[in-house]
Short mmCIF file of the C-alpha atoms (twelve columns), coordinates in Angstrom:
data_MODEL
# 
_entry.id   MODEL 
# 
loop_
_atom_site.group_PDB 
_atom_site.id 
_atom_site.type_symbol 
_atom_site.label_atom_id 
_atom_site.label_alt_id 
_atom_site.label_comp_id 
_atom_site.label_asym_id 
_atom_site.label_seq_id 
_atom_site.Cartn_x 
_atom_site.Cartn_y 
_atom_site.Cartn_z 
_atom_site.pdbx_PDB_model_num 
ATOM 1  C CA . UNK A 1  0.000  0.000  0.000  1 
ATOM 2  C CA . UNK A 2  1.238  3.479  -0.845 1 
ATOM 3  C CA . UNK A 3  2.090  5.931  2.326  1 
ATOM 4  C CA . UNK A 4  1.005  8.698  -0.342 1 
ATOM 5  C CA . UNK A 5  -2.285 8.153  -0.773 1 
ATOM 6  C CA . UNK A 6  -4.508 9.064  2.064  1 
ATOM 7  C CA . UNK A 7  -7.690 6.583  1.145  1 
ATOM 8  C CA . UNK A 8  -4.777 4.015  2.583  1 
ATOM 9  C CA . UNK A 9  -4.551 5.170  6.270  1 
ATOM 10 C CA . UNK A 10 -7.239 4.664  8.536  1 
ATOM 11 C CA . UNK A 11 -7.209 6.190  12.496 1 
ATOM 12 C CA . UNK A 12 -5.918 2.846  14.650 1 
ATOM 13 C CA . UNK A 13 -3.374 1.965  12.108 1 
ATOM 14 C CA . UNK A 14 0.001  1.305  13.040 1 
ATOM 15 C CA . UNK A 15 2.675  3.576  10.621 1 
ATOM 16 C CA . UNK A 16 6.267  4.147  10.547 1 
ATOM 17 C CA . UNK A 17 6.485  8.222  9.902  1 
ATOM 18 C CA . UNK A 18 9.740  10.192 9.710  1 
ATOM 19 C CA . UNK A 19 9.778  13.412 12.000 1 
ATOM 20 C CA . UNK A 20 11.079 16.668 10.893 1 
ATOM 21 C CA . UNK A 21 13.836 16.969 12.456 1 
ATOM 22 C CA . UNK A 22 14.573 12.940 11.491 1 
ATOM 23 C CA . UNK A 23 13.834 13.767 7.264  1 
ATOM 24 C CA . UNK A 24 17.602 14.398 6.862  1 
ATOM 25 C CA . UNK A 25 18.737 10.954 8.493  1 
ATOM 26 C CA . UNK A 26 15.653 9.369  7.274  1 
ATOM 27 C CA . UNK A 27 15.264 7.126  10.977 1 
ATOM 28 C CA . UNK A 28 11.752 6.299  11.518 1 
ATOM 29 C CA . UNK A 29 9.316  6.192  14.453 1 
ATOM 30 C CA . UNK A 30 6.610  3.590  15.143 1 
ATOM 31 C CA . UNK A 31 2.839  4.615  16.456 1 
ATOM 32 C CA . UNK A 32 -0.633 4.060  15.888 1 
ATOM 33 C CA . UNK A 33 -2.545 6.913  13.579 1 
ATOM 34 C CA . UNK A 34 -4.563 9.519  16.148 1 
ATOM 35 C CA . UNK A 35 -5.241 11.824 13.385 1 
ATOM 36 C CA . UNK A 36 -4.769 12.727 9.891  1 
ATOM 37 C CA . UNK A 37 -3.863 16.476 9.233  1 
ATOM 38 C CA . UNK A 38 -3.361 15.770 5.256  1 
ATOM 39 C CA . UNK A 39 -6.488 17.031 3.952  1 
ATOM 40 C CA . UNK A 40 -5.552 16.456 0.134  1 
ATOM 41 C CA . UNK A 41 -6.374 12.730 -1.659 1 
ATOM 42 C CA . UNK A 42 -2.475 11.986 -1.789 1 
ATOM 43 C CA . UNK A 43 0.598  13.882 -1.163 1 
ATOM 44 C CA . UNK A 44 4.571  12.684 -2.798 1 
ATOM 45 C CA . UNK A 45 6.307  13.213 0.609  1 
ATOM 46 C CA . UNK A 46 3.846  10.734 2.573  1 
ATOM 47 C CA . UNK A 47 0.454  12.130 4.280  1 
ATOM 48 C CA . UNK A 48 1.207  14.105 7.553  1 
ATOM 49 C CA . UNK A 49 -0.657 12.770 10.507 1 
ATOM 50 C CA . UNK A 50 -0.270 12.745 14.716 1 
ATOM 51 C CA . UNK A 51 0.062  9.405  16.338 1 
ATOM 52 C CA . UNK A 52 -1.540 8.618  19.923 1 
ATOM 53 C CA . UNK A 53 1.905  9.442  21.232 1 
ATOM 54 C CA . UNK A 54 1.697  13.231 20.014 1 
ATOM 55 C CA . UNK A 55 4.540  12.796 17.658 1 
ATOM 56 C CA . UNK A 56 3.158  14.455 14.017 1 
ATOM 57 C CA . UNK A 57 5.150  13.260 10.543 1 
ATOM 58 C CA . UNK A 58 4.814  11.978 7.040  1 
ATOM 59 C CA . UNK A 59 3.825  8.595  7.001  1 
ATOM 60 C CA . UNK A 60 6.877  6.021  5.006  1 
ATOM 61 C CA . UNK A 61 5.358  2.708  5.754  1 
ATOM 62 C CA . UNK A 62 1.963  1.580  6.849  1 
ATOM 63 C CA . UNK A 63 2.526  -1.651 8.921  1 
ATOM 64 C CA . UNK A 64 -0.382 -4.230 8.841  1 
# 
């Protein structure tokens, strides 16, 4: 499944997004999706969201 496309990411998913301050080193972080702040239908650098933890990035990999 594409991490650009928002149709793919539901709230309760778990994700892998990359941070701001990580997009140079490219190191991930693990969550579950809280919410989706991407309002567009698909975005090239991944679809920003918040996970439960507070942390807010662009989604990389969606891991079902």
């Amino acid at each position: 499944m594409s991490a650009t496309k928002r149709v793919n990411i539901k709230k309760g998913s778990a994700v892998s997004i990359v941070l701001k301050q990580d997009q140079r080193s490219g190191m991930l972080t693990d969550g579950i999706v809280k919410d989706i702040l991407t309002n567009s239908a698909n975005h090239p650098h991944g679809i920003k969201l918040r996970l439960e933890s507070g942390a807010v990035g662009r989604v990389k990999v969606i891991n079902n």
